[in-house]
N, C-alpha and C positions, 0 to 999 in steps of 0.2 A: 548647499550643493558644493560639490568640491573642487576647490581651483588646480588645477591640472596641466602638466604639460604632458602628452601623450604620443611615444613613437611606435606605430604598427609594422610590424616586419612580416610579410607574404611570403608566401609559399608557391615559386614560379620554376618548380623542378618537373622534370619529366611526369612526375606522376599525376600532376593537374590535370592533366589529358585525359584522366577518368571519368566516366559517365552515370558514376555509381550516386553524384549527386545531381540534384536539376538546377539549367543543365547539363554544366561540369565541375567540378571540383573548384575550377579556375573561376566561374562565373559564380556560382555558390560563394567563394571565400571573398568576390569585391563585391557582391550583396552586399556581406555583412562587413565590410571595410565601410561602404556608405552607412551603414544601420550606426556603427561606432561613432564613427566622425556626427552624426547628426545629431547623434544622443548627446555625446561631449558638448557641443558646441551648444545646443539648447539646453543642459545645464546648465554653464555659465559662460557669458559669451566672449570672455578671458581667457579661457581655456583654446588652449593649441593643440594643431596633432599633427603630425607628420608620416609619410611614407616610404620604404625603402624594400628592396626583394632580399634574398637570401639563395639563391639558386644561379643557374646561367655560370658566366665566367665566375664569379662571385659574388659577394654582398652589396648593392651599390642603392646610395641615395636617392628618391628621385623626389619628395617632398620634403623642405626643411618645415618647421611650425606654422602653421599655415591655419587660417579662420575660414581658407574659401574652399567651398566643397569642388567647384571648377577644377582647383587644383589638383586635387587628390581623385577626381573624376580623368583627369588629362595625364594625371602617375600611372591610373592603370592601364590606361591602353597606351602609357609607355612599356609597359611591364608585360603586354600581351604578345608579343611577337619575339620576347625573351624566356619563352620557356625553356626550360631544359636545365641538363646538367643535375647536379645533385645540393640538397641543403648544406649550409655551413651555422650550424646555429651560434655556435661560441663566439666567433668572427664578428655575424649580424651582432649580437647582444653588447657586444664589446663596441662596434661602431655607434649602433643607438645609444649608448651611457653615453657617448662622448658627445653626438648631438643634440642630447639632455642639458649636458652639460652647459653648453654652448647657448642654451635660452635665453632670450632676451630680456623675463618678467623670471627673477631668481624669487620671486616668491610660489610659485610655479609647483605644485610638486611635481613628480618624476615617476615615468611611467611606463611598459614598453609591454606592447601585447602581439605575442608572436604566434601565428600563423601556420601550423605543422601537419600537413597533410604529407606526409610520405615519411619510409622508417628511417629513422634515427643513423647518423653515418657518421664514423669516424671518432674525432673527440665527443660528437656529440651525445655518442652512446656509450663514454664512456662515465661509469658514476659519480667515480672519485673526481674528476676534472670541472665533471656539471656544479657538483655539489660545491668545489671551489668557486667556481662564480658566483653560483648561487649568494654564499658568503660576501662575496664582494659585494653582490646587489644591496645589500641588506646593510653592509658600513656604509654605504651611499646613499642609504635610505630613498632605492630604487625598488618601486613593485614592478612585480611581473605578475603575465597573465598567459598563461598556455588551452590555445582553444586547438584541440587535437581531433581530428578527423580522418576517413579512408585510412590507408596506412600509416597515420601518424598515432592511432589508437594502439596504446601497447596491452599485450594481453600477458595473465603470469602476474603476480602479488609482486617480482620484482620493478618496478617502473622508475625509472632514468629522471623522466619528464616529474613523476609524484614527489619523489627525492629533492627532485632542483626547488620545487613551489614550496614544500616540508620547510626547508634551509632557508626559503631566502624569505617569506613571511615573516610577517610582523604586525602585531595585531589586525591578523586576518587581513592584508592590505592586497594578497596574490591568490592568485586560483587556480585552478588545471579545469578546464571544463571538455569533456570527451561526447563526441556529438555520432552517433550511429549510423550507416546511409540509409536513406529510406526516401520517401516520398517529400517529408517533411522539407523546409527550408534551414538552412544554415545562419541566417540571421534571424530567425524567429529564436532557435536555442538562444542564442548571444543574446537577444534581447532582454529574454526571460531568465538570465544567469547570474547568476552573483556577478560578476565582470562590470554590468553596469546599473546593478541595482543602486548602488549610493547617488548614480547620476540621474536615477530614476525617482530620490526623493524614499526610496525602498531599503530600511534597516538591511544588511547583511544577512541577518541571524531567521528574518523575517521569511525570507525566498523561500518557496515549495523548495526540498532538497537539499538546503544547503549546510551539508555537515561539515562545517570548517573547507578549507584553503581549499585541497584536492578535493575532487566527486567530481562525478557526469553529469550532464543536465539532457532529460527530455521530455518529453511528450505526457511521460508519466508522472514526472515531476507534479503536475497542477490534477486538480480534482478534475474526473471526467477528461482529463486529456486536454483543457480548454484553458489558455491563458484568460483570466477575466479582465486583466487590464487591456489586452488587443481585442475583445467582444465580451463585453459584460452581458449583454443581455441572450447571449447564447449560454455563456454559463448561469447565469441566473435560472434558464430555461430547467436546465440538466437540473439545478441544484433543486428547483419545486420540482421536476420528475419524479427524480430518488427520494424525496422527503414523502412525497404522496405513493410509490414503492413502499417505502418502511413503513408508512402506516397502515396499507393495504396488508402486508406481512405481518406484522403486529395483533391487527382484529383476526388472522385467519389465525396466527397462535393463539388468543386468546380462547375463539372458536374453539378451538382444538384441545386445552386445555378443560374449556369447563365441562366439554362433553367427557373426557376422560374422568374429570371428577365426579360425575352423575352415574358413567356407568359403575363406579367404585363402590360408587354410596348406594346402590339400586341390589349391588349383590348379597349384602351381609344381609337386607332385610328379604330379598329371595331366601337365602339359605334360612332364616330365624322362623321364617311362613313355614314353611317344610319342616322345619325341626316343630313348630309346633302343631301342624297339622298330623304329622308322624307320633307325636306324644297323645292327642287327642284321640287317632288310630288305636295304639295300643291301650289307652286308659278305657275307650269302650268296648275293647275285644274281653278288658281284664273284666269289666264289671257284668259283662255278658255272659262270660264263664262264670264269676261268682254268685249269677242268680239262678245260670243251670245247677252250678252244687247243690247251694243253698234250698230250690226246688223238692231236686230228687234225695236230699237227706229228708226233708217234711213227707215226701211220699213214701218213704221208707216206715217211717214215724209212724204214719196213718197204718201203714197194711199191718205191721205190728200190732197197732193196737185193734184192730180187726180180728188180728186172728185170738189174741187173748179174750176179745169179750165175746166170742163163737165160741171158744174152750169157756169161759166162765157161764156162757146160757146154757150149753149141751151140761155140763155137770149142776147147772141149776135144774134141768128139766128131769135130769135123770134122778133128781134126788126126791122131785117133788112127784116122778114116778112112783117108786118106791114108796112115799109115805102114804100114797095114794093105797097101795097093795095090804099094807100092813092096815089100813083102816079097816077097810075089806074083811080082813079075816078075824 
């Protein structure tokens, strides 16, 4: 599990006052501030994490490293009646390096996961400047972690935020995770995100989703839509569903096939029946005819020889007339 010191920077700008998450942006993002801290700290129980906003007048402290959730429980509803104003990200990320810095267990790594729910202002949006932090993070051998949500979701293949996580990674140590509004909760993504898979005992590389540093994590993310590690036996359920699906589908192709190969096999010998009932047709039509010929040539034959030995009697009789005559006289 990994020893860690960890500073979360909130997002307490006007735009939290949206209702596009349940059930606000503001309550949505200390959900998943509780989800972090719990997970960190049941990792390894060494591990620190501290609070701070980014919004209001400006960037200001309100947890240094802290193991008590009390704490970081009693940060945000310092944090709650400070909404407003607009983010400073450079500012926040530049103050949490320094209360990194300032840890008390320097074996500790470094860590700071920022919190962006509304668009990008100022330095912050700009590339070249991010991307020099970034850089800094990264000789400091500081990860970061960007969980962007509501308007902090940037749209357009250019991304500010993808850029900064791109630069400042280090063997896969930082992530950008983009979470969509919807019904879903905001600490469920976070939970199931690369962010805090290694604290989950969960390869990186392992995660439904996880294609390197930057991607979005959600709902689709896991088969059936269903984290098995937060309900195993509901995904279990789905996973015999669809198995006993596929095989349902399976026997009706199979169905489906062999009848196709019967009616294939059924026709050549239809058409061969035919073709020899048809030859047998004509070979008795042929021999039919050739007994009629053969017939009326022997009848022919006969009445010929009918009429030759009619001519051979009348010239027998007429001769044995005559000799009859000449006796006579």
């Amino acid at each position: 599990m990994p020893l860690e010191a960890t500073m979360m920077i909130i997002d307490n700008s006007e735009y939290m006052r949206n209702g596009d998450y349940t059930p606000s942006r503001f309550d949505a993002q200390s959900d998943a501030v509780n989800t972090i801290f719990q997970t960190k700290i049941d990792s390894n129980p060494e591990n620190t994490v501290g609070l701070m906003t980014m919004a209001h007048k400006g960037p200001e402290v309100l947890v240094t490293h802290s193991k008590d959730l009390g704490q970081i429980i009693k940060g945000i509803h310092t944090a709650t009646p400070k909404i407003g104003g607009l983010i400073d990200i450079p500012t926040a990320i530049n103050i949490a390096q320094l209360a990194l810095k300032h840890r008390e267990n320097k074996n500790l790594r470094q860590r700071i996961v920022v919190f962006v729910g509304s668009p990008l202002q100022g330095t912050g949006a700009d590339e070249r400047e991010m991307v020099k932090l970034a850089k800094k993070l990264k000789k400091n051998n500081v990860a970061i972690d960007f969980i962007s949500f509501g308007d902090g979701i940037e749209e357009g293949e250019s991304s500010v935020l993808k850029s900064f996580v791109d630069n400042a990674t280090s063997g896969d140590n930082s992530h950008l995770v983009s979470v969509p509004p919807g019904p879903h909760l905001l600490s469920d993504f976070v939970l199931s995100s690369p962010i805090l898979s290694e604290d989950r005992g969960i390869p990186p590389g392992a995660m439904p989703g996880a294609a390197g540093p930057s991607g979005s994590a959600g709902a689709n993310n896991f088969e059936f839509g269903v984290d098995p590690s937060l309900d195993p036996e509901l995904a279990m359920a789905l996973r015999m569903s669809m198995a006993e699906e596929q095989a349902r589908q399976a026997a009706e192709d199979q169905a489906r096939q062999a009848a196709t190969n019967a009616s294939a096999s059924t026709e050549p010998a239809d058409d061969a029946a035919d073709i020899d009932e048809d030859a047998l047709l004509q070979q008795a039509i042929a021999m039919s005819e050739g007994r009629d010929v053969d017939m009326g040539e022997e009848q022919g034959d006969d009445d010929e020889m009918d009429e030759e030995e009619a001519i051979a009697r009348a010239i027998e009789m007429s001769m044995k007339q005559n000799q009859g005559e000449q006796k006579k006289q």
